[in-house]
C-alpha positions in Angstrom: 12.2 14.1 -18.2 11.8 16.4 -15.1 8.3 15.9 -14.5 8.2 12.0 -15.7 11.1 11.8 -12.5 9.2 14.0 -10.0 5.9 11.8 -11.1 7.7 8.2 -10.6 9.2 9.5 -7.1 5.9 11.0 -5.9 4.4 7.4 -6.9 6.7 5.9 -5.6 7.0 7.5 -2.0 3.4 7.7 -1.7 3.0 3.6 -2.6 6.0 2.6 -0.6 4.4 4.5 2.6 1.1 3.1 2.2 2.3 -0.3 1.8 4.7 0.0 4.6 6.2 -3.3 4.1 8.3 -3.0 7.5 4.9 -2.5 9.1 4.0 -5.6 7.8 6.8 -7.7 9.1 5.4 -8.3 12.6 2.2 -9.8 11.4 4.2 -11.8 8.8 6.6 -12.9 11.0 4.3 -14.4 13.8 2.1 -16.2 11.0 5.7 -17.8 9.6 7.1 -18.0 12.8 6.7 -22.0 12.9 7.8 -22.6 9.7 11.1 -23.5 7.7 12.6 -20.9 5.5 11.5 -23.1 2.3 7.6 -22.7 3.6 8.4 -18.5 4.5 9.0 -18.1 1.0 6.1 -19.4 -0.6 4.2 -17.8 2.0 5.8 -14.5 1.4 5.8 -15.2 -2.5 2.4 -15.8 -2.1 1.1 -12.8 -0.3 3.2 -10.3 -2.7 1.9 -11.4 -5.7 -1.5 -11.5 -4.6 -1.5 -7.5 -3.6 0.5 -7.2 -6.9 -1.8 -8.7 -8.8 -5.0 -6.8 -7.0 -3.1 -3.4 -7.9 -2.4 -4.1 -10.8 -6.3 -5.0 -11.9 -7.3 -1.7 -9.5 -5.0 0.6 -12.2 -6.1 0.0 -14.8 -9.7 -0.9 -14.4 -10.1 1.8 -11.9 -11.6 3.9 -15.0 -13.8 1.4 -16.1 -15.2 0.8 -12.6 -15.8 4.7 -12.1 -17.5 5.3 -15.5 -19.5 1.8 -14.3 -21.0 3.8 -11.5 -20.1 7.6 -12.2 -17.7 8.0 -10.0 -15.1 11.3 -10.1 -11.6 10.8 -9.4 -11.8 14.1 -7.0 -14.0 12.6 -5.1 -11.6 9.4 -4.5 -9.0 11.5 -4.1 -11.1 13.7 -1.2 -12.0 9.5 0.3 -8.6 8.5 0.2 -7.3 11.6 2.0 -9.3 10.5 4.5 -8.2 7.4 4.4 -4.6 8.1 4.1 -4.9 10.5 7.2 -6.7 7.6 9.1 -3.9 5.1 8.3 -1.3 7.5 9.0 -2.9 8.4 12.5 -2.7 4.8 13.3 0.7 4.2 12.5 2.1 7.5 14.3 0.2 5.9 17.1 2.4 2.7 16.5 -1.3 1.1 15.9 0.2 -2.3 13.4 -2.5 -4.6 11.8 -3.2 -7.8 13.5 -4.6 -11.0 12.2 -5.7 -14.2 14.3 -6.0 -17.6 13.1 -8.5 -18.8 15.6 -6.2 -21.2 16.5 -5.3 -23.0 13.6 -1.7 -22.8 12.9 -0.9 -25.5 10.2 0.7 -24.7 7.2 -2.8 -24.9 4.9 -4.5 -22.1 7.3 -1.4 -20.1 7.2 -1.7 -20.5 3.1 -4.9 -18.8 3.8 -3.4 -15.9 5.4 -1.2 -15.2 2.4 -3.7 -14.4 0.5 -5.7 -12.6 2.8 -5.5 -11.0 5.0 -2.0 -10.3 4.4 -2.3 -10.3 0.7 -5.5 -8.3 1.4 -5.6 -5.9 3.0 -2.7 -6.0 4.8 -0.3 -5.6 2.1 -2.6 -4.0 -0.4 -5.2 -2.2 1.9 -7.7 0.9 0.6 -5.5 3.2 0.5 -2.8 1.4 -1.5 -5.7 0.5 -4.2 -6.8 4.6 -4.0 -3.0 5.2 -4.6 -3.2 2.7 -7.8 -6.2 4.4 -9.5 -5.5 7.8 -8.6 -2.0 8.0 -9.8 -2.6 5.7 -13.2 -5.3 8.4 -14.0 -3.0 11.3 -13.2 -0.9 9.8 -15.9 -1.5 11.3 -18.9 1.1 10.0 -21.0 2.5 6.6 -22.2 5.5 7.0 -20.5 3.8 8.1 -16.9 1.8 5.2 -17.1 4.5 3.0 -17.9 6.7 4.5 -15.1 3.8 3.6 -13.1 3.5 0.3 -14.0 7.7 0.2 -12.9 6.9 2.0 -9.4 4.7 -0.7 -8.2 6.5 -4.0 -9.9 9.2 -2.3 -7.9 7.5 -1.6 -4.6 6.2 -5.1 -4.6 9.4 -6.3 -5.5 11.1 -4.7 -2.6 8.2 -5.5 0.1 8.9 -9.3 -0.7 12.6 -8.5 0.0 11.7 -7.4 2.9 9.5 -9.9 4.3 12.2 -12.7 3.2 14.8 -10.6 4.9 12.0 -10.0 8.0 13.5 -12.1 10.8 17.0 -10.6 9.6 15.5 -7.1 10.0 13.4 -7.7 13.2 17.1 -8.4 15.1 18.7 -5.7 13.5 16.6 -2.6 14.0 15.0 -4.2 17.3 11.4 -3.9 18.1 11.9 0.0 19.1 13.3 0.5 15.4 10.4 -1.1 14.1 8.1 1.5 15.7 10.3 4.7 15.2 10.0 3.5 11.0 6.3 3.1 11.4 5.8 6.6 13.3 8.2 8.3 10.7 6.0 6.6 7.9 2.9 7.4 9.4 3.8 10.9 9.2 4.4 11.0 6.0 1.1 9.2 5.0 -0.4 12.0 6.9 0.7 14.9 4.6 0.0 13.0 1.4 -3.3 12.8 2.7 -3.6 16.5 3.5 -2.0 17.0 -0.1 -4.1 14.3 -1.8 -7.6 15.7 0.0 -7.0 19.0 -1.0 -6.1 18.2 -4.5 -9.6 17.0 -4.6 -11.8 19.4 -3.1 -10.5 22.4 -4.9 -11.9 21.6 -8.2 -15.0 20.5 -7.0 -15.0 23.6 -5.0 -14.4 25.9 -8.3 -16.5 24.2 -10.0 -19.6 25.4 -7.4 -18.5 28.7 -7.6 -17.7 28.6 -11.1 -13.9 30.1 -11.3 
């Protein structure tokens, strides 16, 4: 029970902070920023079940796809460090995604930008896919993979909270609030990553020198 809670926390932590659903809020709330609260939602709706549905599909075909083209899980696990430390950097430099619309702003192009790219990649970038198929093949048991399966339906669940909530938010924790949680999260991507690369290169390191 120990290790199925320390499992679903690590998951959860590392999903939640690669997600970074208050990061998102600026981007989502300058593409809703015209519209009524009725047209938000489905926006927001939208968006969310798009990245959950592309994580969803990433954990558990990510096995398929890396016997497709012989691909070891070290070696996404050595990428995604990268990634993660990338992603990290950027937000502890306050660096949030952007999108344009090339000037279209009616409701059709901004159900456009729901699916991506706030859906994609915005929401559910590189890193939050590496996070999907790394941590569903850690999980060697039923129950892991069903805690799984409950760490993102939850994450997702929460990051549409939030962007309901995000105008709410935005006045509450200000716009120097917003940056402080984005530094503090990028920080934490950035030792996952260190974590996550090394936990990679290791065995592919022992395995060279045959220990």
């Amino acid at each position: 029970m120990d290790k199925l809670f320390e499992f679903s926390l690590l998951a959860f932590t590392t999903l939640f902070t690669m997600i970074n659903p208050i990061g998102v809020i600026p981007v989502y709330t300058s593409l809703t920023e015209k519209m009524n609260s009725k047209q938000a939602r489905i926006i927001a709706l939208k968006a969310t079940t798009t990245a959950l549905i592309v994580l969803l599909f990433f954990a558990f075909g990510g096995k398929f796809i890396f016997d497709l083209f012989n691909i070891s899980i070290n070696g996404l696990r050595i990428v995604g460090g990268i990634l993660f430390f990338m992603s990290g950097f950027d937000m502890l430099r306050g660096k949030l995604a952007k999108i344009k619309s090339d000037g279209e702003e009616s409701l059709e192009a901004a159900k456009d930008f729901a699916i991506t790219p706030l859906g994609i990649p915005i929401i559910t970038g590189p890193g939050a896919i590496t996070v999907s198929i790394v941590y569903m093949n850690d999980a060697n048991l039923i129950s892991h993979k069903i805690a799984f399966v409950i760490v993102i339906l939850l994450v997702m669940g929460l990051t549409h909270l939030i962007l309901l909530s995000a105008r709410k938010i935005i006045s509450f924790i200000g716009e120097n609030g917003n940056k402080l949680f984005t530094r503090l999260m990028g920080l934490i991507v950035m030792v996952i990553a260190v974590e996550l690369f090394f936990g990679g290169l290791k065995p592919i390191i022992q395995n060279i020198l045959g220990i």
